[in-house]
Every structure is written in structure tokens, then in C-alpha cells.
KEKE-3310 file (N, C-alpha, C; in steps of 0.2 Angstrom, whole numbers, plus 5000, padded with zeros to 4 digits):
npx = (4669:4674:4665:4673:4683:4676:4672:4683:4690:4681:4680:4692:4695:4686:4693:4702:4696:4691:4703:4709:4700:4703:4714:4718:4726:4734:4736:4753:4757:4759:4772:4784:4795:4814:4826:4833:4827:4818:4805:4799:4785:4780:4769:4768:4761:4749:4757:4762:4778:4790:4803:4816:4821:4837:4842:4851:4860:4858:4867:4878:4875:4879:4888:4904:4911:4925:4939:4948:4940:4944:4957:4955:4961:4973:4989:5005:5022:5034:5052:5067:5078:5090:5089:5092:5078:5081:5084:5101:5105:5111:5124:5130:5145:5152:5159:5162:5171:5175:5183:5199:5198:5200:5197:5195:5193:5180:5188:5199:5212:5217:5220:5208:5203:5190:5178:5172:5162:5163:5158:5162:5167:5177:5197:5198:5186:5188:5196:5192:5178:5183:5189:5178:5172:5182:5175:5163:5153:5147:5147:5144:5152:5165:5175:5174:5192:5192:5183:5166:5165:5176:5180:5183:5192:5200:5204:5219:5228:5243:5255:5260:5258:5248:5237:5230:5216:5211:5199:5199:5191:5192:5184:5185:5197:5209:5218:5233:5237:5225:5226:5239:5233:5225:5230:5237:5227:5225:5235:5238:5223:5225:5235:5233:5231:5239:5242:5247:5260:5266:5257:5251:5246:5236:5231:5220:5226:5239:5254:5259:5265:5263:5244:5235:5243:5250:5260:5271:5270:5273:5277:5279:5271:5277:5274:5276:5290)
npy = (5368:5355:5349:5350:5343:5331:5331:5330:5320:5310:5313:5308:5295:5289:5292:5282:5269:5269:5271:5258:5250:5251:5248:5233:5219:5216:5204:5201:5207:5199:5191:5190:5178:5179:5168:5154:5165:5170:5176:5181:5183:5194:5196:5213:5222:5225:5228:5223:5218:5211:5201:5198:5186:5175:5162:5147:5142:5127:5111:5105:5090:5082:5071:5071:5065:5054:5053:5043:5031:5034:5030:5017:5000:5003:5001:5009:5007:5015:5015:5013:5026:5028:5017:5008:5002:4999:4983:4974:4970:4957:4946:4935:4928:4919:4912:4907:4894:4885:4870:4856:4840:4824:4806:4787:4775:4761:4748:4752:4759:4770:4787:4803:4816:4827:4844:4853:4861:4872:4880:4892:4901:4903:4900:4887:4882:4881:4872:4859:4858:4856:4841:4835:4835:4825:4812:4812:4810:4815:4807:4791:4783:4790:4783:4789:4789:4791:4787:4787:4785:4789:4801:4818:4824:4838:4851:4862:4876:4883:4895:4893:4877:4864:4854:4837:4829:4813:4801:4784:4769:4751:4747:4756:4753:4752:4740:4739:4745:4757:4763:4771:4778:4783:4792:4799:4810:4814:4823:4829:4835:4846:4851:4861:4874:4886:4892:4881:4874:4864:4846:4837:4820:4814:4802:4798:4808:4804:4802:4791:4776:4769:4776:4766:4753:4747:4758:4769:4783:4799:4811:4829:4828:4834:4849:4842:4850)
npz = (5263:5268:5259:5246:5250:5246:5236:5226:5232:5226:5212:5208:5212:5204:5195:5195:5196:5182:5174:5181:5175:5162:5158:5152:5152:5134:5121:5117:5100:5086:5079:5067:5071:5072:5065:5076:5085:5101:5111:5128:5137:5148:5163:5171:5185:5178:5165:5150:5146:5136:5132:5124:5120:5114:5105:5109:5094:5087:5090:5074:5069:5059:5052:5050:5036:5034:5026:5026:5019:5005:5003:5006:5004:4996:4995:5001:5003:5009:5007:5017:5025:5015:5006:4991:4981:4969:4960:4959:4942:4934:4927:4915:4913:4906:4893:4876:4867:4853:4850:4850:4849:4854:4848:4846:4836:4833:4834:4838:4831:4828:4830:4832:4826:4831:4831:4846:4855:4869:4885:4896:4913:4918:4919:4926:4922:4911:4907:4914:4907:4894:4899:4901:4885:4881:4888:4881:4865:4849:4838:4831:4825:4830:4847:4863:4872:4886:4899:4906:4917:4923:4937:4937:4948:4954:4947:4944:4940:4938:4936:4920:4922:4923:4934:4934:4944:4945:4947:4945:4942:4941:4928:4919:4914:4900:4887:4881:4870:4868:4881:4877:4867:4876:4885:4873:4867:4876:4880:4870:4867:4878:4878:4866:4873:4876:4885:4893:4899:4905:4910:4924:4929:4941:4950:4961:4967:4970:4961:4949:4941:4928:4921:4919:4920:4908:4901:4904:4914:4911:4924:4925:4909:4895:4883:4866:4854)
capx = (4676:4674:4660:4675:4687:4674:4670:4688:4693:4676:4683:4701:4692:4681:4698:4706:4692:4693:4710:4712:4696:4705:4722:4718:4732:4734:4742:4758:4754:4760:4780:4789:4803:4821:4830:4835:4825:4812:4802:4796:4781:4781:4765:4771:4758:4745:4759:4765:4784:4790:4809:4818:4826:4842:4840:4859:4861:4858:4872:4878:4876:4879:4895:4909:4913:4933:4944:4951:4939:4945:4963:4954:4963:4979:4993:5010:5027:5042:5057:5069:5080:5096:5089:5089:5074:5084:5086:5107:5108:5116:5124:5134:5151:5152:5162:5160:5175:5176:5191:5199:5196:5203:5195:5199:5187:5178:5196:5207:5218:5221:5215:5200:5199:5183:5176:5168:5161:5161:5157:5165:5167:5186:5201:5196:5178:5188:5202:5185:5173:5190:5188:5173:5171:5183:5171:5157:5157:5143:5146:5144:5159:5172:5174:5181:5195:5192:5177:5162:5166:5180:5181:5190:5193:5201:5209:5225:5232:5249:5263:5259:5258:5241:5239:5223:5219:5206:5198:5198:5189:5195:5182:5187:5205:5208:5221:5240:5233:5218:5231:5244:5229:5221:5237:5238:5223:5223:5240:5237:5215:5228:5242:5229:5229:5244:5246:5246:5266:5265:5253:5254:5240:5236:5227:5217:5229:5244:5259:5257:5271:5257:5238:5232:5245:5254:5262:5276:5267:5278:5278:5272:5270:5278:5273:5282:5292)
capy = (5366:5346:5347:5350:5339:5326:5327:5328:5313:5304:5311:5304:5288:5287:5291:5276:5262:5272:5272:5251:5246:5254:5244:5224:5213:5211:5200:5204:5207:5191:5196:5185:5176:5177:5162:5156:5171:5169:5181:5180:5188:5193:5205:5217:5225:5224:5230:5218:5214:5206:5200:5197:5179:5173:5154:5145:5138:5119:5109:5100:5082:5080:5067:5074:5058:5053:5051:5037:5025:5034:5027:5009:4996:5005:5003:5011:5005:5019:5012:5015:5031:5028:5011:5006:4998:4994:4976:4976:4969:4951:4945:4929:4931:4914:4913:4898:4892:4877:4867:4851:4833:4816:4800:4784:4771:4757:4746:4756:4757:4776:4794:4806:4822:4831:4849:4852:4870:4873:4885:4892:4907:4903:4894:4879:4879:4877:4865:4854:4857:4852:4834:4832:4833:4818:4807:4810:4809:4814:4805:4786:4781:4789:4781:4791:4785:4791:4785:4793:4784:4791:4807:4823:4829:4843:4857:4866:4878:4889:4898:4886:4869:4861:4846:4835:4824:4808:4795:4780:4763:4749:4745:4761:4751:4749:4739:4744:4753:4760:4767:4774:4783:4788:4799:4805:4813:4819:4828:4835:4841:4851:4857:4865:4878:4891:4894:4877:4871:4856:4843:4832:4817:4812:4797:4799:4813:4801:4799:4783:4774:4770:4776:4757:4746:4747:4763:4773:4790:4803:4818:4831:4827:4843:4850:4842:4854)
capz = (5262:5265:5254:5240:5246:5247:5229:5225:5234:5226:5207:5211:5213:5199:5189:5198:5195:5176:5173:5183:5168:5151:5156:5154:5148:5130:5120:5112:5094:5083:5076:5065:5072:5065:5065:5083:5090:5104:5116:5133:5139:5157:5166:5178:5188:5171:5160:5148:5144:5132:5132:5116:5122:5108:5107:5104:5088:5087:5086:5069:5070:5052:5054:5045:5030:5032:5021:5026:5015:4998:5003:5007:4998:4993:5000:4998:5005:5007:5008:5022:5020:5010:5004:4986:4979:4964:4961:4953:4936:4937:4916:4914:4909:4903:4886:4872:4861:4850:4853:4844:4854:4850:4849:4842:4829:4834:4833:4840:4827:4828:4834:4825:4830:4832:4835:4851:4859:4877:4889:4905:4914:4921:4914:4929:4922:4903:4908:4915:4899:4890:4899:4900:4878:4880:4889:4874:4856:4846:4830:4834:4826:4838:4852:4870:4876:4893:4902:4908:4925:4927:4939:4938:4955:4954:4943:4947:4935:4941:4930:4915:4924:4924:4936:4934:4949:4945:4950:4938:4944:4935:4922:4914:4910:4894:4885:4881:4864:4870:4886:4874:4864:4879:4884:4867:4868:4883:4879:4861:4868:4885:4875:4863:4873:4872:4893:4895:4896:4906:4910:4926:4929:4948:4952:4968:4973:4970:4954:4949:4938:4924:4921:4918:4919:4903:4898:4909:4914:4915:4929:4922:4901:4893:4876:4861:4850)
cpx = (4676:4671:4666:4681:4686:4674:4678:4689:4687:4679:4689:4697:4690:4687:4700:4703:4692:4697:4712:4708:4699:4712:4720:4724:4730:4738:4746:4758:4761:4765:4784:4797:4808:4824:4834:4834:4818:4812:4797:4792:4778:4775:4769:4767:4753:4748:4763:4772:4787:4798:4814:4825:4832:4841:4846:4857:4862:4865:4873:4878:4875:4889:4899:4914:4921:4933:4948:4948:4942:4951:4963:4958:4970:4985:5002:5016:5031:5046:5061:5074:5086:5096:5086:5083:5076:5087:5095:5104:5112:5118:5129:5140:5154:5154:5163:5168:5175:5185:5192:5199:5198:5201:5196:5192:5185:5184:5200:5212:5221:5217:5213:5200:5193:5184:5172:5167:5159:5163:5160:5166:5175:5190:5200:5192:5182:5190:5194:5180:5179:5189:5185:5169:5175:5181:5165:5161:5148:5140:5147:5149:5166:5170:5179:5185:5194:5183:5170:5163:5174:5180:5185:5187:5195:5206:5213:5227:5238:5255:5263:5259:5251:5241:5230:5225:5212:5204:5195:5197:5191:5190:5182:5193:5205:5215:5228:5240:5230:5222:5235:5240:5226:5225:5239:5233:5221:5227:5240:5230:5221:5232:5240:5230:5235:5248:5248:5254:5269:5258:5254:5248:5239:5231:5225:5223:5238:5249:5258:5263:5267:5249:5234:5237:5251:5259:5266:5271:5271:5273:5282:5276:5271:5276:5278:5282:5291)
cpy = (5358:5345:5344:5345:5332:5322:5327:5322:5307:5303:5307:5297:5285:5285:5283:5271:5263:5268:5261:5245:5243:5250:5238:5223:5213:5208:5202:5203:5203:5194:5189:5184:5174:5171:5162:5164:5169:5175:5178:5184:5187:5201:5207:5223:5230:5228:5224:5218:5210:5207:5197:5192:5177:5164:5152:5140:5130:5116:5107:5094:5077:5076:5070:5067:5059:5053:5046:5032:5027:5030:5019:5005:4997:5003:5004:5011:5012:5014:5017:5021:5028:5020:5015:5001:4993:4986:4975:4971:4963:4947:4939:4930:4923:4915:4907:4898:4884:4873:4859:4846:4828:4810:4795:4782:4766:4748:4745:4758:4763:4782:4799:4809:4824:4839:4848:4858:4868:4881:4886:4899:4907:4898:4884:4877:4879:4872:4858:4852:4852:4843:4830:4829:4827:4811:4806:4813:4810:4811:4797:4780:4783:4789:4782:4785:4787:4793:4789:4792:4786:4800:4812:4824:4834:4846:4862:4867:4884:4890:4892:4877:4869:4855:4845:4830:4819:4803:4790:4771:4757:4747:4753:4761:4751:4745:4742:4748:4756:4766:4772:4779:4788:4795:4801:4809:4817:4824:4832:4839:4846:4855:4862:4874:4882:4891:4888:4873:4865:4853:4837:4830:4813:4806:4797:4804:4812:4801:4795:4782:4773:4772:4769:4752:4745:4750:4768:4780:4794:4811:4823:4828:4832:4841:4846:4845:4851)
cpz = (5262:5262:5246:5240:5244:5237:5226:5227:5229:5218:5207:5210:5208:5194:5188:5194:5187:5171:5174:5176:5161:5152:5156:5150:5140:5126:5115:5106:5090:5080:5072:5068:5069:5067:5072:5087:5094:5109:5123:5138:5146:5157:5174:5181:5181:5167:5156:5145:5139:5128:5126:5120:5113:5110:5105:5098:5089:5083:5080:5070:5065:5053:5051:5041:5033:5027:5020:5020:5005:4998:5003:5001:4996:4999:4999:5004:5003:5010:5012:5019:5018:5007:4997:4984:4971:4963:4954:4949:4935:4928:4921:4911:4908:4893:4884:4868:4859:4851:4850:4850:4850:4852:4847:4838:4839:4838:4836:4838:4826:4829:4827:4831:4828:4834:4839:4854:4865:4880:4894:4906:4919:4919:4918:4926:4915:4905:4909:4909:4894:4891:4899:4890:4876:4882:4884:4868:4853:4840:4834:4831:4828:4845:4858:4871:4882:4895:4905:4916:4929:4930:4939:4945:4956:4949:4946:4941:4938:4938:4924:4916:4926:4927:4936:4938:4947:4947:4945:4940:4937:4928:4920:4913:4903:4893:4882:4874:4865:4877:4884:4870:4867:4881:4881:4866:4870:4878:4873:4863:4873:4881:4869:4864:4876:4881:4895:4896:4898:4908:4916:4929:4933:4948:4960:4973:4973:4965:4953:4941:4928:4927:4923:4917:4914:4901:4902:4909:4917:4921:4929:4914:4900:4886:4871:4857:4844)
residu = (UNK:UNK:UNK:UNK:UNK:UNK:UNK:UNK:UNK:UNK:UNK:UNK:UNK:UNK:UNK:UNK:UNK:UNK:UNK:UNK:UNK:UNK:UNK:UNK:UNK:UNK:UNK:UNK:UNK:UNK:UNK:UNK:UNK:UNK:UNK:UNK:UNK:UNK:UNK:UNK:UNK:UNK:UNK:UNK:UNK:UNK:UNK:UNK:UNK:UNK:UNK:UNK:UNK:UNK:UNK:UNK:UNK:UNK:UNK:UNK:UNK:UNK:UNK:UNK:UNK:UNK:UNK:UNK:UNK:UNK:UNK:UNK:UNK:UNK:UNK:UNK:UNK:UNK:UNK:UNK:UNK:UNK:UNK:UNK:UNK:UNK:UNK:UNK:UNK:UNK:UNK:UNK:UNK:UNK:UNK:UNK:UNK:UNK:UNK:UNK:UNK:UNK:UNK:UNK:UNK:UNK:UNK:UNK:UNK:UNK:UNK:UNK:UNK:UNK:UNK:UNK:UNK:UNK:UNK:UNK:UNK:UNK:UNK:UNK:UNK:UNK:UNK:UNK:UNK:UNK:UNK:UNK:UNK:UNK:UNK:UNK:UNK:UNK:UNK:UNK:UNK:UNK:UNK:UNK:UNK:UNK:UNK:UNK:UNK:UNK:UNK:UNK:UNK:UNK:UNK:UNK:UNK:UNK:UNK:UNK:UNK:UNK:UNK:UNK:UNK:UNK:UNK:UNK:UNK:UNK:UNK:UNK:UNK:UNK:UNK:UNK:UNK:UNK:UNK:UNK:UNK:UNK:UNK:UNK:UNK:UNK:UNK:UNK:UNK:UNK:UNK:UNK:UNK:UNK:UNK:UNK:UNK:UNK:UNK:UNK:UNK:UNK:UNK:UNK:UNK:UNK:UNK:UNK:UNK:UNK:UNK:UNK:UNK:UNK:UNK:UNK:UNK:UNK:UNK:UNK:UNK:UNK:UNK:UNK:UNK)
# end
């Protein structure tokens, strides 16, 4: 009876040392990896393991272009809200007429009129144009009778009465023909014009008895019928 469990216990053994030979380690048989897949081969008591690891996907570090440089360079203004960019539209309302003007000769021996165009954009800016074509002459035998030195200061027109106020230094005197021309002149270039139905002629502001010395100046000069 030990005889048999002897040799039992001796086959048992032989299995054992057998059975510890026929199991070595071996290596995990070679696998293609899928993208981001790794394995990890672990022995466990000469069995071999082998753990299917996921590896994370590697960042991008591929920079993402702006867009800001397509806009480089440009640049674009909005205007505030209920503002116009419109720039208004600006015209001249400046109107021309030709008009008659009186000169005399070289002489003095009697008045020549002349055409003269002037511009204005109000009957002060004509009555003005109006005075100033009796300080030039473009033909060089008539000759102003009223000066280039002398000043208008001011135009006043209200309910048909026109007053001129001047300022007339003495070498713009003339003698008592050239005085009585000058005020004919005046009053035929002023009463030209239709609204015009008196005419009265201020020297620095002031009436004055004569222009120059010579000749009674009334206040105001009305039109003659």
C-alpha cells in the first residue's frame, strides 16, 4: 500500500517538474498597432498578459492662421448713428445786370454814359456794384467823376429811400463843374433803378450843405418827373 502511494506521489512530481519545463515565457507574437494603440506585456506567475493600453491623441500644435492680417491695411470708418456723411450742396445766388453809368470827357464839358455789368446777390450788394462802376471807366476817354478814394460806408435801403453814407478826403474835390456833374451822375446811375424813389448822400454820417463846396445838396434828391 505505501509502496503505491509512493509511486503516486513520485508520478505527481515528475508531472509537476513536466508540466513547470513545457511552460517558459514567450514573447507576445508581433501585432500591428492601430494608431494611438499600445500593449503592455506583464508575466503573471509564467503566464503572459498582455493589456491593450489606448495612448491619447497628441495635441494639435498646428497654430490656427488669423484673420486679422487679410484686413491689414483697410480701414473702414462708420459714421455715428443718425449722422449724415453727406456733404450739402452750396450754389451762388449771385445775379449779373448790366446797368447805365455816367462819366464825363477829359474837359469836363458834359456827361457820357456807358454800359457796365455787375454782380450781387442783394439789392445792398447792387446799390454798392452800382458805385463802385462810377469810380472806373474802362474806355480812357471817360473820365469818373467820383474817386477811387472815396469810401462808401454804408448802404441803407427802406420803403424806396436809399441813403449813401461816404467818406470823401479832400483831394477827391472837384471844381464847381465837375461837382454839379458829379451829382448828376450819381442821381440818373440810382434812379435807374425803379424801387429807388429817393436818394439821400451822408458825408461821414453827417448832411452837409454842399458835397464839395460849391453846389447846395439837397436832403434827400428825389427822382425828376
Amino acid at each position: 500500500m505505501n509502496k503505491k502511494i509512493w509511486i503516486a506521489a513520485l508520478l505527481v512530481t515528475v508531472m509537476a517538474v513536466a508540466a513547470g519545463c513545457g511552460s517558459k515565457p514567450t514573447a507576445a507574437p508581433n501585432q500591428t498597432q492601430g494608431a494611438g494603440t499600445e500593449n503592455n506585456v506583464t508575466e503573471v506567475e509564467g503566464e503572459t498578459i498582455t493589456e491593450p493600453v489606448t495612448a491619447e491623441p497628441e495635441e494639435n500644435t498646428t497654430p490656427t492662421e488669423s484673420t486679422e492680417g487679410s484686413s491689414e491695411g483697410t480701414t473702414t470708418t462708420t459714421p455715428p448713428s443718425g449722422t449724415s456723411t453727406e456733404t450739402p450742396a452750396t450754389y451762388e445766388s449771385n445775379e449779373k445786370k448790366t446797368i447805365t453809368v455816367f462819366y464825363t470827357d477829359e474837359e469836363e464839358l458834359e456827361l457820357h454814359k456807358a454800359s457796365a455789368e455787375i454782380s450781387y446777390a442783394s439789392d445792398d450788394a447792387k446799390y454798392k456794384a452800382a458805385f463802385e462802376s462810377l469810380q472806373q471807366s474802362k474806355d480812357s476817354k471817360l473820365v469818373p467823376l467820383w474817386s477811387k478814394e472815396i469810401e462808401l460806408k454804408s448802404v441803407q435801403f427802406k420803403d424806396g429811400a436809399l441813403t449813401l453814407d461816404i467818406h470823401m478826403p479832400d483831394t477827391a474835390r472837384l471844381g464847381a463843374g465837375g461837382e454839379s456833374y458829379a451829382l448828376d451822375a450819381l442821381k440818373q446811375t440810382f434812379f435807374q433803378f425803379d424801387e429807388v424813389k429817393s436818394l439821400d448822400l451822408l458825408v461821414d454820417g453827417q448832411q452837409t450843405e454842399s458835397l464839395m463846396g460849391h453846389v447846395d445838396l439837397e436832403h434827400p434828391m428825389t427822382r425828376s418827373e
